[in-house]
N, C-alpha and C positions, 0 to 999 in steps of 0.2 A: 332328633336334632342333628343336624351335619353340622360337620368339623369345621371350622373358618377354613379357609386355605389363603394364604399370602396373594397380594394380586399379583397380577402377572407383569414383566416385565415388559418394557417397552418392545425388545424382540420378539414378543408372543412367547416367550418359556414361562408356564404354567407346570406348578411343581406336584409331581406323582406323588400317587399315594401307596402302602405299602400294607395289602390288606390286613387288618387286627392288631398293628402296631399306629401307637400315634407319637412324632417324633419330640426327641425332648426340648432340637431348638430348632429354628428356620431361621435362616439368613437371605435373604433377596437384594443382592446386588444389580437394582435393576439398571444402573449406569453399563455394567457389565453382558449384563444378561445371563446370571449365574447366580441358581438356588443353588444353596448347602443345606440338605439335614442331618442331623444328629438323631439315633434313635439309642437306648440302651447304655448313655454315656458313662465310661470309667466301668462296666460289666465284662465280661467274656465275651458277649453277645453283641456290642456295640456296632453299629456301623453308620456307617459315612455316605452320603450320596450325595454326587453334586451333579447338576444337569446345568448345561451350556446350550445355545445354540450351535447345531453346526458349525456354521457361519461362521462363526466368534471363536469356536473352540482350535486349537491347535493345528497344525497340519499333518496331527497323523491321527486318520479320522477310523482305521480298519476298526470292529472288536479284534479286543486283545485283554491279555492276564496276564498277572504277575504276583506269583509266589514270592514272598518275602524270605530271605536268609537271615540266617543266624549271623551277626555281626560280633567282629573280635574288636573288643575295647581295647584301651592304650596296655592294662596291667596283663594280657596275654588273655584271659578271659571272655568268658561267650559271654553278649549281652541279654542282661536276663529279662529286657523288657520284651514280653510280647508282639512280633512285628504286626503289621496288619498286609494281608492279601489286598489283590486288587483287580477289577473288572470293568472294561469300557466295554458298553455296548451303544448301538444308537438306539432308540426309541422315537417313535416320530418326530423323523429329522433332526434329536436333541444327542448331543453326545453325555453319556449318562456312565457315570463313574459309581462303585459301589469297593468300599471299603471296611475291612474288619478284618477280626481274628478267625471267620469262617474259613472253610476251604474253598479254593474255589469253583469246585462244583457246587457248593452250599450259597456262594454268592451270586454265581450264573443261575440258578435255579428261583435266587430271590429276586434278580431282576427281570426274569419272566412271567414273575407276578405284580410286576409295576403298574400303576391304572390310573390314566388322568382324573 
């Protein structure tokens, strides 16, 4: 039996699947043209994908990452929440954002196993 998958938004973004995980929520802003999935929420493991159109997406369209820092709260102190990494890549023509506590070679690695 295959997985429902959200229909597609009026821009043609049709949301990736992510093999052997099924995610915990889907969001289709199809006004937007922007799926969010949720896989693993509130775990270690958790992470975040959201795919845009090109088109639609921002104007800075290169892949790019972003290592999260250690944030100093107001009392002097390191912030002890877990930040999340971060990964834009494109995938056909979609700019496709991936988020979590991975590294991000762990998160570039999962987005190369992304599959309509």
């Amino acid at each position: 039996m295959k997985a429902a998958l959200p229909p597609p938004s009026p821009s043609g973004t049709v949301a990736l699947r992510l093999p052997g995980r099924k995610p915990d929520s889907v969001v289709n802003d199809s006004a937007a043209g922007v799926i969010r999935q949720s896989f693993d929420t509130g775990t270690p493991r958790e992470l975040i994908i959201t795919q845009r159109s090109r088109f639609q997406a921002d104007s800075n369209k290169a892949p790019q990452s972003e290592q999260a820092a250690p944030r100093e709260v107001d009392n002097g102190k390191m912030d002890t929440v877990s930040p999340l990494n971060k990964v834009v890549v494109i995938i056909n023509a979609q700019e496709v954002t991936l988020e979590g506590r991975q590294t991000i070679q762990q998160l570039t690695e999962l987005a190369r196993t992304l599959t309509n």
